[in-house]
SEVO-13087 format. One record per residue (C-alpha): residue in one letter; z, y, x negated. Coordinates in steps of 0.05 Angstrom, whole numbers, plus 5000, padded with zeros to 4 digits. Each point is the difference from the previous one (the first is absolute). Example, Ala and Ser with C-alpha at 12.3 -4.5 7.8 and 13.67 -1.06 7.14 Angstrom:
SEVO-13087
A515649104754
S498750694973
//
This chain:
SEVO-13087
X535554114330
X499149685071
X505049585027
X500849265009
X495449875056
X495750585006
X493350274973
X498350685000
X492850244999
X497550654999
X494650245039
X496450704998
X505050375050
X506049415016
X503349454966
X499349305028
X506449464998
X497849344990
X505149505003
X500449484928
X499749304998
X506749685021
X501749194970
X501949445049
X507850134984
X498850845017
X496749825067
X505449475023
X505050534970
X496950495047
X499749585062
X507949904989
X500650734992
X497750145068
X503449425035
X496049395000
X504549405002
X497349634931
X503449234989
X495249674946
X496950484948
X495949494975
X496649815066
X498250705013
X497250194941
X494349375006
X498950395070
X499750644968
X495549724956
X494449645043
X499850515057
X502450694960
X505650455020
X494650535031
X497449545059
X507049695008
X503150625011
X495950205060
X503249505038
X506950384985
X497350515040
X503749785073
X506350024969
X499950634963
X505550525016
X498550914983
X503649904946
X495649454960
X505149515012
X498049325034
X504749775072
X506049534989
X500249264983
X491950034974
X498549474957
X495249974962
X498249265024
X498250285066
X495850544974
X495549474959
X500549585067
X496950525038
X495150064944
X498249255017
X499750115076
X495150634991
X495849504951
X499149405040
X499250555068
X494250304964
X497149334992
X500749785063
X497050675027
X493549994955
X498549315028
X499950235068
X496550604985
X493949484967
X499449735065
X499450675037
X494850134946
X496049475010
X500250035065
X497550675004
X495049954948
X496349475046
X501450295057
X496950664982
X494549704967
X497549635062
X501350555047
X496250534958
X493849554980
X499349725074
X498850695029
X497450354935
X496649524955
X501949714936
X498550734966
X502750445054
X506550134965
X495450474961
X497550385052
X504950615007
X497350135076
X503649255019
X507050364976
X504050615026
X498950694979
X505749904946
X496849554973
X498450174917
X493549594991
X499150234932
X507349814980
X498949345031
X494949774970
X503350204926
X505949595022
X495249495008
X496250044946
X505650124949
X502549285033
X494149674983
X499150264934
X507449704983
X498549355027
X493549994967
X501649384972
X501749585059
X494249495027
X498950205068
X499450784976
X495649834941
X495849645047
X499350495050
X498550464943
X494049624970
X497549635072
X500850615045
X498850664961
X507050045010
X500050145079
X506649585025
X501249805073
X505650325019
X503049245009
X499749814933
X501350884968
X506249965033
X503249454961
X500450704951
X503550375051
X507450124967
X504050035068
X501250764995
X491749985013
X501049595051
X504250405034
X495450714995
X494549455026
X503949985065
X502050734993
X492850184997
X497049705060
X498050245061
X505050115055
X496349515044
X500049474946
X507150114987
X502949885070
X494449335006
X502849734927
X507350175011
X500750005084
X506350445020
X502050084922
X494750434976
X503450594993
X506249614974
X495949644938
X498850474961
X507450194988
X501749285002
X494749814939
X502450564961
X506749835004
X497849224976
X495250514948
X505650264971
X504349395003
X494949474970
X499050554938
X507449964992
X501449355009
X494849844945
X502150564945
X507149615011
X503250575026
X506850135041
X500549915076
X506949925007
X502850725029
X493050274986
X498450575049
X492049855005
X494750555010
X495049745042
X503249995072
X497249485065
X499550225060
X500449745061
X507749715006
X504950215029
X505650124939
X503450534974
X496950404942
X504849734952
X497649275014
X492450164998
X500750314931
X504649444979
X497549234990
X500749695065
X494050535022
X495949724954
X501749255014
X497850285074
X493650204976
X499649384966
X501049595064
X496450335038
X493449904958
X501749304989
X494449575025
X503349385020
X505949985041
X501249244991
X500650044917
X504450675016
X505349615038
X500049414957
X497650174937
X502450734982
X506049905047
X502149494974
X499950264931
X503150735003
X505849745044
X502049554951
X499050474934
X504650495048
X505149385010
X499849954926
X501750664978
X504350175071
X506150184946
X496550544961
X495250285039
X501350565054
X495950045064
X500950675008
X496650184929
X494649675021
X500450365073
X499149205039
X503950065062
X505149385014
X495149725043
X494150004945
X498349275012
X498350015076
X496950694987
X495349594949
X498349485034
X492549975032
//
């Protein structure tokens, strides 16, 4: 007979523990348990409810001692505030990654088809030797067989033979293709598209890779230790692998540095103003200074 809150399954040379479902009053029974300061059942159990005690508990994480235990005076009002903060952040930080995207997306376009032609980004010999021509082009094409559908591919489709300038293909290109696009060119194109920063970007649009992709799957970036890794500033490791790094990659690919200042500015100061009683620079590895740093 298992026990209340495990599952065991056998498997051909181990047995697996799964843990068993737990009801609203076990979960806030186990928060308690472990020292999370609890005032209105009632209210956390509609929490519990609409954002599950899985995700929520991730952002327990900072405050967690060996033992399982959580640090004195932790309430959990200020865990669900932090919640909030990492929500609205993760907003705020796929909007200015759509502008990066954009941005690069014509950018690329123009400089590619200007010195290669509207086909050239088919040509392996325009790219580096890295470059995976045949996984390219199923990238592409398994794009344009999902968006099928959409007018300006079906009527490339049955006007063209399917051939796409690259200026209107690369409306398909999910960011992460973007950023192999860049990846994949030529030294010499590199240092004319990106100046100084050539050998910078590519870390940099990983880093805003791996951050769009988690921005949009609604995942954590509160004391989240990231595993793409820019280059290029002068921080300790810590800090790269940490948020602000990423927010650096993220300003430095920005392409306008009047709606930076009063636009994005603007914005994360006062979501940080909002939350300044929960949240904890240091979990987030922003230096005291983060705001002049920011600014462009």
């Amino acid at each position: 007979m298992c026990p209340r809150g495990d599952i065991f399954l056998s498997g051909e040379s181990h047995i697996i523990q799964i843990k068993e479902h737990s009801s609203y009053t076990e979960q806030i029974t186990k928060l308690r348990s472990r020292g999370c300061i609890i005032t209105d059942d009632a209210a956390c159990e509609q929490i519990l409810k609409h954002i599950g005690y899985y995700r929520l508990s991730a952002y327990l994480l900072p405050f967690k001692n060996e033992d399982g235990t959580y640090g004195k005076n932790l309430s959990f009002e200020r865990v669900y505030h932090i919640y909030e903060f990492d929500r609205k952040l993760r907003n705020l930080l796929f909007s200015a990654i759509e502008v990066i995207e954009i941005s690069l997306r014509a950018r690329l376009a123009y400089f590619h088809s200007e010195k290669y032609g509207p086909l050239g980004y088919l040509d392996a010999s325009f790219f580096n030797s890295k470059h995976n021509a045949e996984k390219f082009k199923a990238n592409l094409n398994r794009e344009i067989e999902n968006n099928k559908k959409v007018l300006f591919v079906k009527h490339h489709l049955e006007h063209y033979d399917g051939k796409f300038p690259l200026w209107v293909v690369c409306e398909l290109f999910t960011f992460g293709m973007l950023s192999y696009f860049y990846n994949d060119l030529t030294t010499a194109d590199k240092k004319i598209f990106a100046g100084s920063d050539y050998r910078h970007m590519v870390s940099w649009l990983r880093c805003c890779t791996d951050l769009r992709n988690i921005c949009a799957h609604d995942g954590r970036l509160y004391f989240r230790v990231f595993s793409a890794v820019p280059s290029g500033f002068d921080i300790p490791e810590r800090m790269k692998r940490r948020l602000w790094g990423e927010i650096l990659s993220v300003k430095a690919l920005y392409p306008s540095s009047h709606k930076w200042n009063t636009e994005f500015m603007p914005a994360i100061t006062a979501l940080f103003e909002e939350y300044a009683d929960d949240i904890d620079l240091y979990h987030l590895a922003f230096p005291r200074d983060w705001q002049d740093e920011l600014k462009k």
